[in-house]
C-alpha positions in Angstrom: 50.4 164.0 22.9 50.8 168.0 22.5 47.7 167.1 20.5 45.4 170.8 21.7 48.4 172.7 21.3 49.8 171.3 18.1 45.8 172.1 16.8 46.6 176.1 18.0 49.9 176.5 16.6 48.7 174.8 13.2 46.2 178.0 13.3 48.5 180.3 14.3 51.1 179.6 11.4 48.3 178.8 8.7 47.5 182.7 9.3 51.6 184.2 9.3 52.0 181.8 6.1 48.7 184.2 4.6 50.4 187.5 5.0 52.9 188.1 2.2 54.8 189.9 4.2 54.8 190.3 7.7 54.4 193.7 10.1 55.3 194.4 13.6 51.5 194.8 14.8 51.1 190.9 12.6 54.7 189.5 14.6 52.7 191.4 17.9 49.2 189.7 17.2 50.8 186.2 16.7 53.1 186.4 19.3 49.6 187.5 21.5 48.2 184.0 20.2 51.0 182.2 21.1 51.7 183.0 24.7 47.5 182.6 25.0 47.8 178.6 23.9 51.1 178.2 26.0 49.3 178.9 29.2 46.2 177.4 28.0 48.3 174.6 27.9 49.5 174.9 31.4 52.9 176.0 30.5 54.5 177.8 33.8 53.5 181.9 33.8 57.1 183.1 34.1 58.3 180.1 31.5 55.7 181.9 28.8 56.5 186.1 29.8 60.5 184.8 29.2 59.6 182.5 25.8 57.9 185.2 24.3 60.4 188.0 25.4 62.8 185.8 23.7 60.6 185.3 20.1 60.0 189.2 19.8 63.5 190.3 20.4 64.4 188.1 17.9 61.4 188.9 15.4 61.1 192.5 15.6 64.0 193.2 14.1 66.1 192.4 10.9 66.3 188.3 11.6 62.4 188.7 10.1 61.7 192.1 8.7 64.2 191.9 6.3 63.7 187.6 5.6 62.7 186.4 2.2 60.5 185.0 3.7 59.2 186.4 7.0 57.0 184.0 8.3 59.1 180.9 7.8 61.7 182.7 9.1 59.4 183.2 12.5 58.2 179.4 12.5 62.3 178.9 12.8 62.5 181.1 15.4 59.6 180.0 17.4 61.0 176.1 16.7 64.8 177.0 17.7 63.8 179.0 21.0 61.0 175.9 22.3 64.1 173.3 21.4 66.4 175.6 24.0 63.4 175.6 26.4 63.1 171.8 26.8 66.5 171.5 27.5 68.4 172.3 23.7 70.7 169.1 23.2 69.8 165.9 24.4 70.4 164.7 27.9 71.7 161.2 27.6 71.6 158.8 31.1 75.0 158.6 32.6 76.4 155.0 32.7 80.3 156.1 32.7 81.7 153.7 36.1 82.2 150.3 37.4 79.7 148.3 36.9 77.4 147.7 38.4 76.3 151.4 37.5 73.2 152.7 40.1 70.0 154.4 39.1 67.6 155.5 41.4 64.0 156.4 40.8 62.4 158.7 43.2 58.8 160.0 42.9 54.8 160.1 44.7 52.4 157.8 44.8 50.9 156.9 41.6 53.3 158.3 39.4 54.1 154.8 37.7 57.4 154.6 38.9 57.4 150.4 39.6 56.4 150.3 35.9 59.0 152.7 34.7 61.3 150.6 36.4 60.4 147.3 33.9 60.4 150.0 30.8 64.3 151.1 31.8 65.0 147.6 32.2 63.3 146.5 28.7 65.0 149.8 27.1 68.7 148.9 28.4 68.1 145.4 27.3 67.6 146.7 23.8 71.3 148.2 24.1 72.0 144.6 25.0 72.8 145.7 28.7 72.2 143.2 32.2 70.2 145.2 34.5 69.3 143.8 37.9 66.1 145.2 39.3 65.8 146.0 43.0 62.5 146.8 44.9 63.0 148.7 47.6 59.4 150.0 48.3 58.4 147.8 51.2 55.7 150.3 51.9 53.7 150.1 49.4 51.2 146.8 49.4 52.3 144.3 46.5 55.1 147.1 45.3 57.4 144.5 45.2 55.4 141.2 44.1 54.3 143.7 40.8 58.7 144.8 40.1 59.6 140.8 40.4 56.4 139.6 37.8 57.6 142.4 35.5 60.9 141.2 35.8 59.6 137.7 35.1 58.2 139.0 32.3 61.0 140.8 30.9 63.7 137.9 32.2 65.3 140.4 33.7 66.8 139.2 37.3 65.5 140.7 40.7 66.3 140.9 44.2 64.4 139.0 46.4 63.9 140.9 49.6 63.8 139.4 52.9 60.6 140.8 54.9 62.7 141.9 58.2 64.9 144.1 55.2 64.7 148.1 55.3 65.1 149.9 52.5 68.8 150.6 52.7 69.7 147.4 53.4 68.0 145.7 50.3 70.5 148.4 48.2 72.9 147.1 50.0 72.8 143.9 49.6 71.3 143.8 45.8 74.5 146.4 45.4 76.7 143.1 46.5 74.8 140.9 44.3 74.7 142.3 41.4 79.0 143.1 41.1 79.2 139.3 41.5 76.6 138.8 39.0 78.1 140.7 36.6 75.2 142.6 35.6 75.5 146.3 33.8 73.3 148.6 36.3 71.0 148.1 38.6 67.7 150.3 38.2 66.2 151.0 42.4 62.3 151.2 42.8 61.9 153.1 45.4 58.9 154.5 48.0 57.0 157.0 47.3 54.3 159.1 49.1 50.9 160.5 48.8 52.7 163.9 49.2 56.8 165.2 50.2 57.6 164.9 53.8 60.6 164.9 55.8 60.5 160.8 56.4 60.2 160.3 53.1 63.5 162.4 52.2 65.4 161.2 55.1 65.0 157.4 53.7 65.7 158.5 49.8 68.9 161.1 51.2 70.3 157.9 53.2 70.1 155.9 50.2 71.8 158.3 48.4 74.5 158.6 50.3 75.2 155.5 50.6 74.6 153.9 47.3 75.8 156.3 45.4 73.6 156.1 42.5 75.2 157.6 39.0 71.2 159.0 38.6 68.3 159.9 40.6 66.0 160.3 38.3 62.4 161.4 39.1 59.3 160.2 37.8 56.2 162.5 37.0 53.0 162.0 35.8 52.6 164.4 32.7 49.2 164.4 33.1 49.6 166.4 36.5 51.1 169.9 34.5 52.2 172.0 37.0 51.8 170.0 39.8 54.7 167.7 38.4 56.8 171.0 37.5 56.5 171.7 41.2 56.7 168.4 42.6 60.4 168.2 40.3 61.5 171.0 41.9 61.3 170.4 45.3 62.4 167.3 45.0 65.9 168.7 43.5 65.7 171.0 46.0 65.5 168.5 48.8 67.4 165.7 47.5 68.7 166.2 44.3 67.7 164.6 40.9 69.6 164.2 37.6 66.7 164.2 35.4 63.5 163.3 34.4 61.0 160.9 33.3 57.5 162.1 32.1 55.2 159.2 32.4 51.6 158.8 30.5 52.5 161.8 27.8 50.4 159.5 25.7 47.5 160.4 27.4 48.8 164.6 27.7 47.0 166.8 25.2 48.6 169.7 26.5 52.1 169.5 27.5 52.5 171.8 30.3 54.6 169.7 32.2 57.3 168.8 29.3 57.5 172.4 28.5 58.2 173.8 31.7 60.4 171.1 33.9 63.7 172.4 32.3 63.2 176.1 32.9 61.9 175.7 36.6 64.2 173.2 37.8 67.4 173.4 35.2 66.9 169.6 35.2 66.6 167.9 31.6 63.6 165.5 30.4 65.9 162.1 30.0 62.6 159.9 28.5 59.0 159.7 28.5 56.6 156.9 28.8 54.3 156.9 25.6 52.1 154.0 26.6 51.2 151.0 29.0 53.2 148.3 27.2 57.0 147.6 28.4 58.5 148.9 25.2 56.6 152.3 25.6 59.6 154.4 27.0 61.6 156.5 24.6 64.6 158.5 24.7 63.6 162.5 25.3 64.8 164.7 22.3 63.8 168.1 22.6 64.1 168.8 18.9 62.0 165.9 17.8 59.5 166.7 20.1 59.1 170.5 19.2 58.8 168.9 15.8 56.3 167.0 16.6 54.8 169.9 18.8 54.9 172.3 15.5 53.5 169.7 13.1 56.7 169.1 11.3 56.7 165.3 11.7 59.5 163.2 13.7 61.2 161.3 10.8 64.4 160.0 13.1 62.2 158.5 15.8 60.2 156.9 12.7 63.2 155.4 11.5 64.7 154.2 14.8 61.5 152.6 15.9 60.6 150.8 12.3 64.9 149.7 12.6 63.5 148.1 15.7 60.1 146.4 14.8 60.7 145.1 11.4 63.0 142.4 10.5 65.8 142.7 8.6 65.5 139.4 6.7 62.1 139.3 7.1 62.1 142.5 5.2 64.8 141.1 2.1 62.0 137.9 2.2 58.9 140.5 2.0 60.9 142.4 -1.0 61.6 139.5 -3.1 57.7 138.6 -2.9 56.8 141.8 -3.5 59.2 141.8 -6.8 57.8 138.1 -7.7 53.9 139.7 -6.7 53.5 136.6 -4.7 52.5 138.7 -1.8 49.5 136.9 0.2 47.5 137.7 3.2 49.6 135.8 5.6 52.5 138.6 4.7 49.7 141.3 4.8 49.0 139.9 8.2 52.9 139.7 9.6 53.3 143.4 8.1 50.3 144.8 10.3 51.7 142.6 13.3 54.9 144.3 12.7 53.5 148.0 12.4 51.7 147.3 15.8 54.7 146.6 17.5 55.8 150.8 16.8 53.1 152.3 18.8 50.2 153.4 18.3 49.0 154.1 14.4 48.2 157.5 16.1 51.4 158.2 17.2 53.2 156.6 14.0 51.1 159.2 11.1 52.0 161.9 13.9 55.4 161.6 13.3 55.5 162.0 9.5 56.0 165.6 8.2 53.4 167.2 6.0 50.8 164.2 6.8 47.2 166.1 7.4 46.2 165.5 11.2 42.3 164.3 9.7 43.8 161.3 7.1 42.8 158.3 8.5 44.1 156.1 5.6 46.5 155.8 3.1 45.2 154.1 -0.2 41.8 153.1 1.7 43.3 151.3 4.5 41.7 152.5 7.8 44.5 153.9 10.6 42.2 152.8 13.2 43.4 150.0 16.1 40.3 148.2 16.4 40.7 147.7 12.8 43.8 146.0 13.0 42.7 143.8 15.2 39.6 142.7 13.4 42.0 142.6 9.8 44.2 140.2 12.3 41.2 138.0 13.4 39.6 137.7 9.8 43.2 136.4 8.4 42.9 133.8 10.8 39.9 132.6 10.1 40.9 131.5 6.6 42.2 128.7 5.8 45.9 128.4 4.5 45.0 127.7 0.6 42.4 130.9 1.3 45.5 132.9 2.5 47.6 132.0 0.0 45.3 133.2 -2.8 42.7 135.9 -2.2 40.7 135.2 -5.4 39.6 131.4 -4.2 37.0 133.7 -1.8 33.5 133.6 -3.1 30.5 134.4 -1.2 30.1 130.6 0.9 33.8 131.4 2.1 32.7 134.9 2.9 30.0 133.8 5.3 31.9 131.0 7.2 35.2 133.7 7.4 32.8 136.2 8.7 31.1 134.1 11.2 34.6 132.2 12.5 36.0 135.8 12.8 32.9 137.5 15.0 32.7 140.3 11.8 30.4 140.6 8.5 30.7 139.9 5.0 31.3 143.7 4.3 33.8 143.7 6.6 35.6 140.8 4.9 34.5 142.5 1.7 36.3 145.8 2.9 39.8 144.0 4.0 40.3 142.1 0.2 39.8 145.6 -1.1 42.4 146.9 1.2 44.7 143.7 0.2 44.8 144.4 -3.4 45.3 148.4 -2.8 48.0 147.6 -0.9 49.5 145.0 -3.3 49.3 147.5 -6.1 50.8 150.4 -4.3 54.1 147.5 -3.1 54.1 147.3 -6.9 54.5 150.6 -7.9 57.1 151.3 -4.8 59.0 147.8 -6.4 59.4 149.5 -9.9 60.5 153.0 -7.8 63.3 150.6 -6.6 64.6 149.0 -9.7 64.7 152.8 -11.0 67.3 153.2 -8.0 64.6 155.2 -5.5 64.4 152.5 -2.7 65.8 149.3 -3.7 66.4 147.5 -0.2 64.4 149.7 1.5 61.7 148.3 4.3 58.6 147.3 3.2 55.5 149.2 2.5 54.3 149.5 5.7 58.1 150.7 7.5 
């Protein structure tokens, strides 16, 4: 994510931070590398002329010129004016009303909007909200069959449409069904199109109007850059939307899309979609994500989404072993299943502040996914008593490990090294927490 743009800016700052103190042709030639890796990274032409406009007004002048230290004091600027341009403050979803409170998802063909659907539901059922999921794209070939299996997957209840039903009517009647269900909100999948047409906004405008949904919020594929930015606007312009969600920013290097929705359309980013898995939908924070844009690291997001993985009492259990050093491969094994659950490793080291963007490891363990899962399968293939103490593992137990778990003996070799790097580094973070540094803290790996 922001991964080509995050690279130029790194460069761009690395050289401010080498002048001792800064110029107006040094502010002018920065500024000149700035606005070229915005619209390489297929940030809107007019969004880059005002961004820039806005930086040097503020730079050349005594905000900088006179700063103790100029170049920080220019990072801050360029930080505070990209926070303002993806909306400033955050941009909750509004669930003020009677339930049960109507959101509508509008968007094309292709845009993962069915799946979005599931990822609301499994994010609202984490704020320990009912939703009740209602497919109303009856265009669309197995649109509805794929909304009711991730529903079944989520145990999230679903409307089950009957095939004579139009769109508006299925709103209708879920709309009846869910007030006597009690449920919190009900999230509406609804038909897209290859492209906008008039048949397609008649339909959306009718459900509208009569549903009266609290959001329409409009689903884009990040990926798309300025097509999205110019798909989001005409749809506000033709119907009206309340926010919206950037799907597959996972898979964005460049960001176009995220950096320029706000200012085109005046319409906040409300969450984007990091991944393929249910869970991968976050909240949209514009100051994390310039963070995270500027290589400063997203520690709150860290914190929220370790809060969420790791078990508390697991975590008290994991302390005490680690104070007792009875730590064994089985908890070794639960703490990497537990780390998985975040996201991506990439995404995880991404959002710690000062972390250099080539480590791959931290104390020799290797941040690579595949990894993880062969650590996972050569754990299994021990036996308990093998688990439970690491040094029983001579070279006959290597072999059979190895060959049970589809890896070699230098792989198994590799992992017990890991093991015991890791157990002396818990150690040394135990005796930081008796000296009052992190006692009840999560583990090693949170």
């Amino acid at each position: 994510m922001f991964e080509s743009l995050s690279a130029k800016f790194d460069t761009i700052f690395k050289k401010l931070k080498g002048h001792g103190k800064l110029t107006e042709q040094n502010i002018q030639e920065a500024l000149k590398e700035v606005r070229m890796a915005l619209l390489e990274a297929d940030v809107n032409f007019k969004v880059v002329k005002d961004f820039i406009q806005q930086i040097h007004g503020r730079s050349i002048g005594q905000e900088v010129m006179e700063s103790l230290t100029p170049a920080q004091q220019l990072i801050k600027i360029v930080k505070e004016e990209m926070t303002l341009l993806m909306g400033g403050e955050d941009q909750k979803i509004n669930l003020s009303g009677t339930p049960p409170v109507p959101v509508m998802l509008v968007g094309l063909h292709g845009c993962g909007k069915t799946t979005t659907v599931a990822k609301l539901a499994r994010y609202f059922q984490g704020k320990r909200k009912r939703p009740y999921l209602v497919p109303a794209d009856v265009y669309r070939p197995a649109a509805i069959e794929q909304l009711q299996k991730l529903g079944e997957e989520l145990k999230a209840d679903f409307y089950r449409p009957q095939p004579s039903q139009v769109p508006l009517d299925i709103c209708l009647k879920a709309k009846d069904v869910a007030l006597k269900g009690g449920y919190d909100l009900m999230l509406i999948d609804t038909a897209g199109r290859l492209h906008i047409d008039e048949a397609l906004m008649l339909e959306l405008r009718e459900i509208k109007t009569q549903i009266k949904p609290k959001e329409v919020l409009l689903v884009a594929d990040a990926m798309t850059g300025q097509d999205a930015v110019n798909i989001a606007k005409s749809f506000n312009e033709r119907l009206g939307i309340d926010g919206v969600i950037l799907t597959k920013m996972d898979g964005d290097a460049r960001g176009g899309a995220a950096l320029s929705i706000k200012s085109v359309t005046e319409k906040p980013i409300k969450f984007i979609g990091v991944g393929e898995k249910l869970d991968a939908l976050e909240a949209f924070h514009p100051d994390r994500m310039v963070s995270r844009v500027l290589g400063m690291g997203d520690v709150l997001t860290l914190i929220e989404k370790a809060e969420a993985a790791f078990d508390e009492k697991k975590a008290i259990e994991l302390e005490k072993k680690i104070r007792k050093d009875t730590f064994t491969l089985d908890d070794f094994r639960d703490q990497i299943q537990q780390v998985r659950k975040m996201g991506s490793l990439e995404s995880i080291l991404g959002m710690i502040p000062g972390l250099p963007k080539k480590m791959r490891g931290m104390g020799g363990l290797d941040f690579d996914e595949k990894e993880l899962v062969k650590v996972e399968a050569i754990i299994n293939s021990m036996t308990s008593k093998e688990r439970a103490n690491h040094q029983i593992i001579n070279g006959s137990r290597r072999l059979r490990i190895a060959r049970g778990s589809g890896t070699s003996v230098q792989d198994i070799n590799r992992l017990l090294k890991q093991y015991t790097q890791a157990r002396k580094m818990m150690k040394q973070f135990s005796k930081m927490g008796e000296k009052g540094l992190g006692r009840g803290r999560a583990p090693f790996f949170s």
